[in-house]
Structures are given as C-alpha cells and as structure tokens.
C-alpha positions as CSV (number, residue, x, y, z in Angstrom):
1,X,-20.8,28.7,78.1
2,X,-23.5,28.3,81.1
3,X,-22.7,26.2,83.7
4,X,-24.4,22.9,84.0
5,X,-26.4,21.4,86.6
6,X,-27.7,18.1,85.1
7,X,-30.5,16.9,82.4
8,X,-33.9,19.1,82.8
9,X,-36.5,16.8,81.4
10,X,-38.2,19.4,79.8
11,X,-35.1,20.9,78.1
12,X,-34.3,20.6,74.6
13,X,-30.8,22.3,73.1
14,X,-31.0,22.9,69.4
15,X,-27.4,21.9,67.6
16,X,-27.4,24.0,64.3
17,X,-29.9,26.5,65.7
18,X,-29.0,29.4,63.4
19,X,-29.4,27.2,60.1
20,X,-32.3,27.0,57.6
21,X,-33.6,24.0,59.3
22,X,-32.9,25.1,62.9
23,X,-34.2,28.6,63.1
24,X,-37.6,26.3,61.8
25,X,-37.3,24.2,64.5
26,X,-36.6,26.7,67.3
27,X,-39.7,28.3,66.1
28,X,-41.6,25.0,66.3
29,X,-40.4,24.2,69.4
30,X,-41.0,27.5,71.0
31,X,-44.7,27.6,69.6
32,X,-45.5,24.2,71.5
33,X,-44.0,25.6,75.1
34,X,-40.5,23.7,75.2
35,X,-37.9,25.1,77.0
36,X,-35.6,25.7,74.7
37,X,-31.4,26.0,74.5
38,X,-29.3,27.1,71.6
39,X,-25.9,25.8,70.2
40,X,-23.9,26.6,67.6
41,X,-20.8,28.4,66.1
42,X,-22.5,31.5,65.1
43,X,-22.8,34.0,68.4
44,X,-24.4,36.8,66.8
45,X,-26.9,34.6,64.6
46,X,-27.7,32.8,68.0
47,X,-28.1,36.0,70.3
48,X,-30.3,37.6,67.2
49,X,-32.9,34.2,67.7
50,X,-32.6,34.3,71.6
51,X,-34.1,37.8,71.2
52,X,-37.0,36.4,69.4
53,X,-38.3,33.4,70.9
54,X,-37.9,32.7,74.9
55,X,-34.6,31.0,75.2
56,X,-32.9,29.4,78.4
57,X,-29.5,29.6,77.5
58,X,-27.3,29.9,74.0
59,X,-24.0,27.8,73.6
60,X,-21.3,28.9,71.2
61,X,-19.5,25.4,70.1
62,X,-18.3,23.7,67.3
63,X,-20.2,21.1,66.0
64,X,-17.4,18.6,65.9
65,X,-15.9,19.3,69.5
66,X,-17.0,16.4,71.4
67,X,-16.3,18.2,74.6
68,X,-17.7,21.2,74.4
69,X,-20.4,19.8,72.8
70,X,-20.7,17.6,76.3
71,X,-20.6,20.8,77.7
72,X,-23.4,22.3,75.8
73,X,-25.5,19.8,75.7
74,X,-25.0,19.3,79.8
75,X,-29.0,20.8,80.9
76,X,-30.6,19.0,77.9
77,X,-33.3,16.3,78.2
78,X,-33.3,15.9,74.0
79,X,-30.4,17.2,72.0
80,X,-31.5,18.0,68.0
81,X,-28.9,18.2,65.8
82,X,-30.0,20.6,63.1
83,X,-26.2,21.2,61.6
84,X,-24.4,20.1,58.7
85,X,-23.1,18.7,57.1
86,X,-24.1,15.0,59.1
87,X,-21.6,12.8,57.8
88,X,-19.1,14.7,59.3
89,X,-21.1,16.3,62.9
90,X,-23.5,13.8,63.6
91,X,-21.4,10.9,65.3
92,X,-19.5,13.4,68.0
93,X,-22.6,15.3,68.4
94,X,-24.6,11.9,69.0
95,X,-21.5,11.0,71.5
96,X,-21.7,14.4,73.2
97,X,-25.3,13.9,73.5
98,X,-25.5,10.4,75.3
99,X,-22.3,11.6,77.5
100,X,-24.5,14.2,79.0
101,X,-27.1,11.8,79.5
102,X,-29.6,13.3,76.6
103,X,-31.4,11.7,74.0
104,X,-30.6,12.5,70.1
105,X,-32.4,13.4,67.0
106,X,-31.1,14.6,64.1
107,X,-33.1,16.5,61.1
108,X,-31.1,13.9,58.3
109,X,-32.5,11.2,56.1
110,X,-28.5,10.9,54.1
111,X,-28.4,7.7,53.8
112,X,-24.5,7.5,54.1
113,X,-24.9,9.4,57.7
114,X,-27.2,7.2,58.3
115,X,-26.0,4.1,57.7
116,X,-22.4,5.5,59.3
117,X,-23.9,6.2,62.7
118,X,-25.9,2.7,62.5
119,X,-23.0,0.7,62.1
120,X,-20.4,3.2,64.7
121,X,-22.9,4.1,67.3
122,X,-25.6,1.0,68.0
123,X,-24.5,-0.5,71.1
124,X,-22.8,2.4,72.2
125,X,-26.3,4.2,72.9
126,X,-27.9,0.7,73.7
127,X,-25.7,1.0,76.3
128,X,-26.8,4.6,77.3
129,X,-30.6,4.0,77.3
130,X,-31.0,6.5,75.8
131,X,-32.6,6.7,72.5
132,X,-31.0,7.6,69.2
133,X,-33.7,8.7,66.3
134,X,-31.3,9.7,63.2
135,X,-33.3,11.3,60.3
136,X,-36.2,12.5,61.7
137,X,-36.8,15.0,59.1
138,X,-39.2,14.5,55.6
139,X,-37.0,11.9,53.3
140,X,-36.9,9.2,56.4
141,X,-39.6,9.8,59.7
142,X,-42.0,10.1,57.6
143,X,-41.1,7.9,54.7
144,X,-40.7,5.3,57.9
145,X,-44.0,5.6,59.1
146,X,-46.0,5.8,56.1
147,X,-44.4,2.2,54.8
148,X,-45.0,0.8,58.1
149,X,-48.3,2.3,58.4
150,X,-48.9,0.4,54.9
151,X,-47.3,-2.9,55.7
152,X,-49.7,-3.2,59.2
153,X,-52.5,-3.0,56.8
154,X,-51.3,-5.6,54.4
155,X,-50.4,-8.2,57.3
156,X,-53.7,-7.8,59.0
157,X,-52.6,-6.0,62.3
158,X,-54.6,-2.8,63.6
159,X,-51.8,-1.1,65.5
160,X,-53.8,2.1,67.4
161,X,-53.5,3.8,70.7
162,X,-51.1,6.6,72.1
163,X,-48.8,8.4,69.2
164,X,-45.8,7.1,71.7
165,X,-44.6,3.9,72.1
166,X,-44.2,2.6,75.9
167,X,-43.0,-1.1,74.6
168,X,-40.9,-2.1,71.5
169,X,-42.8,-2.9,68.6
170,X,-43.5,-6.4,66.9
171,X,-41.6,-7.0,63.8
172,X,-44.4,-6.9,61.2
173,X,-44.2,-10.1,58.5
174,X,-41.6,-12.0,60.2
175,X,-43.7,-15.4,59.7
176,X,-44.3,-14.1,55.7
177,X,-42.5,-11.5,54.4
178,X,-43.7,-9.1,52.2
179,X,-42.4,-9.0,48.1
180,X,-41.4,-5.7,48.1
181,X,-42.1,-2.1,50.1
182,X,-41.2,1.3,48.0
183,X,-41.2,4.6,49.2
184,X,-41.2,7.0,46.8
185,X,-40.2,11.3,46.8
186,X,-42.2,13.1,44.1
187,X,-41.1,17.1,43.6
188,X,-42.5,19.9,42.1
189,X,-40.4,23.2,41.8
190,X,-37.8,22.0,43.5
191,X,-35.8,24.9,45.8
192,X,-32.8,23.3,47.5
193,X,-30.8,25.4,50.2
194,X,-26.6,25.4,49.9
195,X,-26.3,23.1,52.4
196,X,-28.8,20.4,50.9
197,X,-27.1,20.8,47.2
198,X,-23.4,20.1,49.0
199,X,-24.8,17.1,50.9
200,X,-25.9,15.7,47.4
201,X,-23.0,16.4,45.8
202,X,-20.8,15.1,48.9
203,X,-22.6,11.8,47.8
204,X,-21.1,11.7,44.1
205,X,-20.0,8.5,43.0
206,X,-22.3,6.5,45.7
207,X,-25.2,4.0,44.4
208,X,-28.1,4.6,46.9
209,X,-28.0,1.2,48.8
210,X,-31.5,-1.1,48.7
211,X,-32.8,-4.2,50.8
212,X,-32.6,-7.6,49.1
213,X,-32.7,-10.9,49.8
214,X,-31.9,-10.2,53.6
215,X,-28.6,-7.3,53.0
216,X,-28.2,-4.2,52.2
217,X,-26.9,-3.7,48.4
218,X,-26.2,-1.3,46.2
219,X,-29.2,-0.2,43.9
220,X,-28.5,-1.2,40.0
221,X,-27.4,1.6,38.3
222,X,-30.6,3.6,36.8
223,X,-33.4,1.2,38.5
224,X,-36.5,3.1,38.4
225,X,-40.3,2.6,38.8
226,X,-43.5,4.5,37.9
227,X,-45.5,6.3,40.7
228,X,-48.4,8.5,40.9
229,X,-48.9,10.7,43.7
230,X,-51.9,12.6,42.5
231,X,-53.6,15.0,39.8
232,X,-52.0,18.1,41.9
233,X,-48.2,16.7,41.2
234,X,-49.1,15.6,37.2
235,X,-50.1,12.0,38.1
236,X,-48.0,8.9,36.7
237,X,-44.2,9.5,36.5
238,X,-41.0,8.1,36.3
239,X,-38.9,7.6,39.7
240,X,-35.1,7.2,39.8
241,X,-33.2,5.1,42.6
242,X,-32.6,7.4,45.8
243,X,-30.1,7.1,48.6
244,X,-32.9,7.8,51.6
245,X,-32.5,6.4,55.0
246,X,-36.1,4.7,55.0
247,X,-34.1,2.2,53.0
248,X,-31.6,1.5,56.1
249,X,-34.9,1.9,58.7
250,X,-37.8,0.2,57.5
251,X,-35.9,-3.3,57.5
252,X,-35.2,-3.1,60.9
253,X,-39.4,-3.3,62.0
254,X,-40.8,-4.9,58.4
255,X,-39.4,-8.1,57.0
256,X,-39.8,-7.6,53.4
257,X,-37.9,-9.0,50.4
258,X,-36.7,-5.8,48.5
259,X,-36.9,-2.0,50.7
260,X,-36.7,0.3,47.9
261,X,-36.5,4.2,47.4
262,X,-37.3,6.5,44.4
263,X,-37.4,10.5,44.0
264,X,-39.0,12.5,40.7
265,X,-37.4,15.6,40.2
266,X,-39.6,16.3,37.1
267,X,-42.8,15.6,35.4
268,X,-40.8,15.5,31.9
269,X,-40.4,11.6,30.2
270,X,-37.2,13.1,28.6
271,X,-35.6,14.9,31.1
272,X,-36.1,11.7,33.6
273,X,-34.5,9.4,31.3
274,X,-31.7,12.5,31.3
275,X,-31.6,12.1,35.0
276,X,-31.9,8.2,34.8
277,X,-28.3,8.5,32.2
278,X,-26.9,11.1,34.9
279,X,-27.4,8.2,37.4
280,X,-25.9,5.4,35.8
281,X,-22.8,8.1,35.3
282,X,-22.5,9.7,38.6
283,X,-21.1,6.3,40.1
284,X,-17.7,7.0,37.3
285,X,-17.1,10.4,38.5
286,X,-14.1,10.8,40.8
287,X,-15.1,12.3,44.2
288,X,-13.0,15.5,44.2
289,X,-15.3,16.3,41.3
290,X,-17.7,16.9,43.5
291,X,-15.3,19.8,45.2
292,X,-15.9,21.5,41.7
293,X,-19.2,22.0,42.2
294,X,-20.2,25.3,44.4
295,X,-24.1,25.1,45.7
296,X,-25.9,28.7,45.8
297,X,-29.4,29.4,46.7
298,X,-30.4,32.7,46.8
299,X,-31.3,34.7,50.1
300,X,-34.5,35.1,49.5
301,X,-35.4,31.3,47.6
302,X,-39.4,30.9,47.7
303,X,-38.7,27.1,49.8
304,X,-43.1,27.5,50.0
305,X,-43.4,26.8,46.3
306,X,-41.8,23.4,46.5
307,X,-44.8,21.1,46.7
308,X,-44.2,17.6,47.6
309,X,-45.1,14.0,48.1
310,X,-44.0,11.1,49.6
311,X,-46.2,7.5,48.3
312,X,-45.0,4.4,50.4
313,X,-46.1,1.0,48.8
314,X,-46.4,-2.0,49.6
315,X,-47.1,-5.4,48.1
316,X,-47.4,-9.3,49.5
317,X,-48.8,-11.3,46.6
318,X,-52.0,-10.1,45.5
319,X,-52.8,-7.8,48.5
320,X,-51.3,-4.0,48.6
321,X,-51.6,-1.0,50.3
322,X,-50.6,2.6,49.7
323,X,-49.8,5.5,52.3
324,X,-49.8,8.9,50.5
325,X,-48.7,12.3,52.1
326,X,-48.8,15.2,50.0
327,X,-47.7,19.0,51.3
328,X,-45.4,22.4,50.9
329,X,-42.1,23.5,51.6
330,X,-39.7,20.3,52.4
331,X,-37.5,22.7,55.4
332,X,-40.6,23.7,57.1
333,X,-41.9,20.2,57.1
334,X,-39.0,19.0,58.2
335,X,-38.6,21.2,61.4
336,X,-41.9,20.8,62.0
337,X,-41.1,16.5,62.1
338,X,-38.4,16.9,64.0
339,X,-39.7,19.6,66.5
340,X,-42.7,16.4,66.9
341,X,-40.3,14.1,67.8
342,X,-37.8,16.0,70.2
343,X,-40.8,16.9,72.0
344,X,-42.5,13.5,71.8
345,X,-39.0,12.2,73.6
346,X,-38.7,14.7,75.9
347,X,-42.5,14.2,77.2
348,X,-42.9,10.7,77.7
349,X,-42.1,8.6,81.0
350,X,-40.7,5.0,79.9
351,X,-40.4,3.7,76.2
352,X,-38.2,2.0,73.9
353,X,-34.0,3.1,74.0
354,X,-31.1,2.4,72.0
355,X,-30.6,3.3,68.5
356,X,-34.1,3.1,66.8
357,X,-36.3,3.6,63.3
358,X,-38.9,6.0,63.7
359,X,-41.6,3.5,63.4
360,X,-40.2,1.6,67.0
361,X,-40.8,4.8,68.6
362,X,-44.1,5.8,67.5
363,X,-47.4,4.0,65.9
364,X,-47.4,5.0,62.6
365,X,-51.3,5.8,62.2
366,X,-52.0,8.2,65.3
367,X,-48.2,9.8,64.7
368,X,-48.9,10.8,60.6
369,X,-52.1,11.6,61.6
370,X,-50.9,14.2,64.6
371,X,-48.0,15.1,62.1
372,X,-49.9,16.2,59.5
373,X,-51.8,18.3,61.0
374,X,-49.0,20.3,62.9
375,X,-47.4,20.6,59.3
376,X,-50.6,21.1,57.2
377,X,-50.3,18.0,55.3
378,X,-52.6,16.0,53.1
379,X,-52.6,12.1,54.6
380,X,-54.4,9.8,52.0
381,X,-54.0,5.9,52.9
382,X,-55.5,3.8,50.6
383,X,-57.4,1.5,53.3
384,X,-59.8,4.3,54.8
C-alpha cells in the first residue's frame, strides 16, 4: 500500500476496479484524462489493468476493511465504489471514503443499499461536506434525471445553464404536487453478469418500496402499468413493480403523490403475467432460498446485445410530460454514468454536499444531454 500524502483534487481511486463494471469505468475514466488509482482484493487482476491504462497507484484492500480502505482511499479527491455486492461494502467504503476527506459515488441503483446508506449515513456526510451520490449507474442517475427533467416541464420551470450545480436546487411542486411520476426499465435480450443475478436474488422476499401519500411503502404485490418505449423495443408492454433507487431519490427534489418504478423483462403478455404471478410469490419465499440459487454468466456473454430503455413520466392533472432514453449494453452505460459523475465531482470548485439525489447535483437537461452523448444514447423528451 502507497503512502499517503493528502486528497489530490484531480485524483480519483476506483473501489472494485477489476469487476465487470470497474474495468468500464477505469477505461472511461482514463479516456477523459483523470488521474486514476486502483483498489481492490484482486493484485494480479489490478497490476494486469495498471499495465493498460496510465495508473497512479494500485491498492490491494478488502472492500469491507474500513481502515485500509481509509488507507487506500488517502490521495483521492472522488472515491467510486464499483464492488459488490453494496448492501454489504457500500457503508464502510462510504465511511472510509469521507475519513480521508473524499467524495463518494457508487455504480448501484439496489434499492435496499440504497435506502440502507440513506437512513445510516445522512448526517454523517452532512457533517463531512463532502458529497455522497449512491447509485449513479443506469437504474437510478439516470432514471433521477430524466423524471426530474420531466416534472420541470410539467410545473413550468426552465432549469438550464452549467451540467454542475454551484447552489442546491429548488424543490419542484412543493406549492402543488404532482399525481404521480413513473420511471419505467424496458429490456430486450437481457444479459445479466453473476454479480447482478446474486444482487437480485439477495433481494428475495422484498416488495420494491414506492412513494405515497408522503412515506415510503411497500409496492402492492403484482402492481403493474403499461409503457411504451418505442417501435425498436416492440412498443406497448406490460411493466412489473421494481425495487430501483429513483423511487428513494426522486422524492427528495419532486413532491409528488405516488414515485413509482416498473421494469419489462419481455415483450410476451403471457410470460409478463408469469412474471407478474412470480412477484406476488417471491415475497413467501424464505430468504435462504435465495442461497440455492447459483448465478452464472458465461465469460464471454454478448452484454452489447442488451438494448434498453428507461421512460420517466409524469402527470399533474391534465398536463404530462415524458423523458425517454433509449441505448445498448446496461454495464457500459453504466460506467460510462458513473465515470460522468466522478469526474463532474472531482472538477468543480464549490457545489452542493451531504448525501444527495442525482438531480441536486446536476441540471437534469444539459447533464442527459452531455450523458448521452458520452454513452451513445438516444434522448427523446416529449416537450422539444
């Protein structure tokens, strides 16, 4: 392990930097000029990367040693924590991170992590000033924006200027809140790594919570709605309930009546109402069931042919608003969302701290926009 002599503000250390996700991000990060440190348990993986792309320094660590994570983390300006899985790493990593006097984001949208480092972890990194950006990945960063992007439109406010905030943001529809805002995941050829496939069955036997009425509640079993995210991905489909973090985001910057999130798997009526019968079932199945099942993707899994969308909605009475984003490959898009926002952190001079939604941080218009064209995204809102 390197000796340390204090936060560079152009440093960022990779946590996880050998995985799928992280050897994306590294890339990503690299591409764009960032000084760049690696952590993780894996030496040789590690060393075989550093003799890739121009590293500073490589860390071997545990991800759950909240020392030598400290240790690791002691140069960075922005820690990214790419390992896994984050229900159990992502609280002493986020610990380890502030102790050194770094910023954190983390490449999760679990909405379990999520909620667990919300409710463990606020005023601790209030505290810090630092900032704390948990899921900054696909299934919430974006989700985030793109609902927030929508719900500007529908309450009238034009909210343009620098991707980066430098002041906190307005809650939007705090003097009328909006019925409902949806965001919804639509799939097509699906390729899920090992370590996504454990994180979904880790949550066996856990309704994905929703925003009503003012709290956070657990979704009614099988609640669904019909989405249509395009020709390319078979138009109008069914949409099952979905544990994303948007859910747990959103309502901290929108005031809305129901926060709601959906994912299609499949384009079939009769294998969604399958999946809508699995749902209302999971919640019965005892949790060391979930030990039973052992994930395996193969080595060389095509994760290109996944094509994607995410549609955010959102209604007040009779005016709505839609922010559609359509692209390929659900890992690369991810590192390339998180690599935005590590950098994003590490670059700016003054800004909002604490533990915040994506959204707080960044304007949801000139962000997407710069986002999707770093990832090679399709951005379609419905107002222009």
């Amino acid at each position: 392990m390197s000796a340390s002599s204090g936060p560079d503000a152009s440093t960022i250390t990779v946590l996880g930097a050998s995985g799928l996700v992280g050897r994306r991000i590294c890339a990503a990060l690299a591409a764009a000029g960032a000084r760049l440190e690696l952590a993780g348990r894996n030496e040789v993986a590690l060393r075989a990367i550093a003799a890739e792309l121009p590293v500073a320094h490589v860390h071997v660590t545990d991800a759950r040693d909240r020392d030598a994570l400290a240790a690791a983390f002691a140069r960075a300006h922005v820690v990214v924590n790419a390992a896994g899985p984050l229900r159990a790493c992502a609280e002493p990593a986020l610990e380890a991170a502030l102790a050194a006097g770094a910023h954190y984001v983390d490449v999760g949208g679990e909405q379990a992590a999520l909620h667990q480092l919300h409710v463990r972890c606020e005023s601790t990194t209030r505290r810090s000033g630092r900032v704390a950006l948990p899921g900054a990945g696909l299934d919430c960063l974006l989700g985030d924006l793109a609902a927030a992007w929508a719900a500007a439109h529908v309450c009238g406010v034009t909210d343009e200027g620098p991707a980066v905030r430098d002041t906190p943001a307005p809650r939007l529809a705090d003097d009328r809140p909006l019925d409902e805002v949806c965001v919804s995941y639509v799939f097509d050829d699906l390729a899920l790594s090992a370590g996504s496939q454990r994180a979904l069955f880790l949550g066996v036997g856990e309704r994905p919570l929703v925003w009503r009425r003012d709290r956070w509640e657990p979704a009614r079993a099988g609640e669904r709605r019909r989405v249509n995210a395009g020709p390319a991905l078979g138009g109008e489909r069914d949409a099952l309930g979905y544990a994303s973090g948007d859910v747990l985001t959103v309502p901290r910057h929108v005031d809305a009546r129901f926060v709601g999130a959906f994912v299609s798997t499949t384009r079939s009526a009769s294998a969604s109402r399958a999946l809508g019968l699995l749902a209302r079932a999971l919640p019965l199945v005892p949790r060391a069931a979930s030990e039973l099942l052992a994930p395996y993707a193969a080595p060389d899994t095509d994760y290109a042919r996944t094509r994607f969308a995410i549609v955010a909605q959102v209604r007040r009475g009779f005016s709505a608003a839609q922010v559609v984003l359509r692209g390929r490959d659900l890992y690369q898009t991810t590192a390339v969302t998180v690599a935005y926002a590590a950098r994003q952190l590490a670059a700016r001079a003054a800004g909002p701290t604490g533990m915040r939604a994506p959204a707080e941080l960044f304007r949801p218009g000139p962000a997407l926009r710069e986002i999707a064209r770093a990832a090679d995204l399709v951005l379609e809102p419905s107002f222009g």
